[in-house]
Each structure stands twice: as structure tokens, then as C-alpha cells.
VEXDREN-2710 file (C-alpha; in Angstrom, 1 decimal):
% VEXDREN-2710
k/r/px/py/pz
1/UNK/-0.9/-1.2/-0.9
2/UNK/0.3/2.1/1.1
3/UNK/0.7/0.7/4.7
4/UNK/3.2/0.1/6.8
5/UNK/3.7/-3.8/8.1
6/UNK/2.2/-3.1/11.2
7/UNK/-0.9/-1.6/9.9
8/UNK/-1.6/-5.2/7.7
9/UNK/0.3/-7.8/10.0
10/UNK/-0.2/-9.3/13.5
11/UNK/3.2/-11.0/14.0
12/UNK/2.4/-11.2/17.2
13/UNK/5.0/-8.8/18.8
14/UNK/6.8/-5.2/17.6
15/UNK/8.1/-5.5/14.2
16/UNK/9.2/-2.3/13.9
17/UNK/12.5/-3.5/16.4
18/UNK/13.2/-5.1/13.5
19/UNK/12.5/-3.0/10.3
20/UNK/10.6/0.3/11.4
21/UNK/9.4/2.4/7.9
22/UNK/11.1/5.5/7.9
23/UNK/9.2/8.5/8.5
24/UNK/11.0/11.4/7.6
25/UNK/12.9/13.7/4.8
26/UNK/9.0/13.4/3.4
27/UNK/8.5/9.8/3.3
28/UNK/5.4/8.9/5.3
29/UNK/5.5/4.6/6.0
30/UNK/8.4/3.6/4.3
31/UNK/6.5/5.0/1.0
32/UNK/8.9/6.2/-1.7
33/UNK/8.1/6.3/-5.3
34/UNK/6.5/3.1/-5.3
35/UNK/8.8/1.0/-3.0
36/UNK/9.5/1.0/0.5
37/UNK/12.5/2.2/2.7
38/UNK/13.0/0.3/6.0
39/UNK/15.2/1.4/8.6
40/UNK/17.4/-0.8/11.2
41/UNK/19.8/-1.5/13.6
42/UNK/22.9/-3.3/13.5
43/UNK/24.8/-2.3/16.7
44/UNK/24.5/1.7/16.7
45/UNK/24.6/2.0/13.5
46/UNK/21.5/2.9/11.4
47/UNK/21.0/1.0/7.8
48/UNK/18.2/1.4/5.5
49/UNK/16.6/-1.7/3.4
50/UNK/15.0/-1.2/0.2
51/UNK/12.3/-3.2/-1.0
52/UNK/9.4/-3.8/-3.7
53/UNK/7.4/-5.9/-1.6
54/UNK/5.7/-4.8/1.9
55/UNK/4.8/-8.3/2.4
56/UNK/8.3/-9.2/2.7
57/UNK/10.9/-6.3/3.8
58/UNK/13.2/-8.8/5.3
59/UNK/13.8/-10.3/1.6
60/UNK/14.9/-6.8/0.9
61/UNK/17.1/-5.9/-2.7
62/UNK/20.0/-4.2/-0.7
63/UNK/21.0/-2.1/2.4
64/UNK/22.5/1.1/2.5
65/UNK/24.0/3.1/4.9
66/UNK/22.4/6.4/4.3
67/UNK/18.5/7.3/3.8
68/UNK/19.8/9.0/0.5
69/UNK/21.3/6.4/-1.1
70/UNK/18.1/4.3/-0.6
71/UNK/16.7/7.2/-2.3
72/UNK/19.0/7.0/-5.3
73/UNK/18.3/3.4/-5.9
74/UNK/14.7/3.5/-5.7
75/UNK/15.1/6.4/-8.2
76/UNK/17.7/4.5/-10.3
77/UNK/15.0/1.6/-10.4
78/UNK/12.2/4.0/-11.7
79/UNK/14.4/5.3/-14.3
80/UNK/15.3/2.2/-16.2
END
């Protein structure tokens, strides 16, 4: 359950173009208190996607514009 897309799918090209797990600010594969935390590109501008599932990022809950807010919401969901 702790691996990153690439690790459990063959999409058949580079996924991480699309959604790469961040790796940094100590989260190791998109890993953060029992979600994940993609990051991507729109443009030059970085957004990160928060999601439940690792088999589907790309239906992700929301985007954010900063790795901590990502953080918060992740939090705010294992608080309630």
C-alpha cells in the first residue's frame, strides 16, 4: 500500500510527467499520513494533488498550490 504508481503500474510510458509523488519536506513517495501528495505541472507553475487512493491520483479530492496546504488537508482529514 506504500508505493509510488510507478513501482505497481506499467502504463506503458512515464507517469511521473503527469503526477510525480513528491519526495521532499520528509515525505518519501507521495506518502503522507495515510494519503498521498502528487505533484504537477500546469505551465510553470507547480500544483500538488491530494488523494486517498494510489490506484487513482488523477481522481484526486483537490489541488493546491503549495506542498503545505496539501499538508493541512491531509491533516484536516485525519482530524475529523
Amino acid at each position: 500500500p506504500w508505493s509510488s504508481l510507478g513501482e505497481v503500474y506499467d502504463f506503458g510510458y512515464n507517469s511521473n510527467y503527469l503526477f510525480s509523488p513528491v519526495d521532499d519536506d520528509n515525505i518519501h513517495n507521495g506518502v503522507y499520513h495515510g494519503a498521498y501528495i502528487y505533484k504537477y505541472f500546469n505551465g510553470k507553475t507547480t500544483h500538488y494533488a491530494i488523494s486517498r487512493s494510489i490506484i487513482s491520483p488523477n481522481s484526486y479530492a483537490a489541488t493546491y498550490s503549495t506542498l503545505e496546504g496539501a499538508k493541512a488537508k491531509i491533516d484536516e482529514w485525519n482530524n475529523t
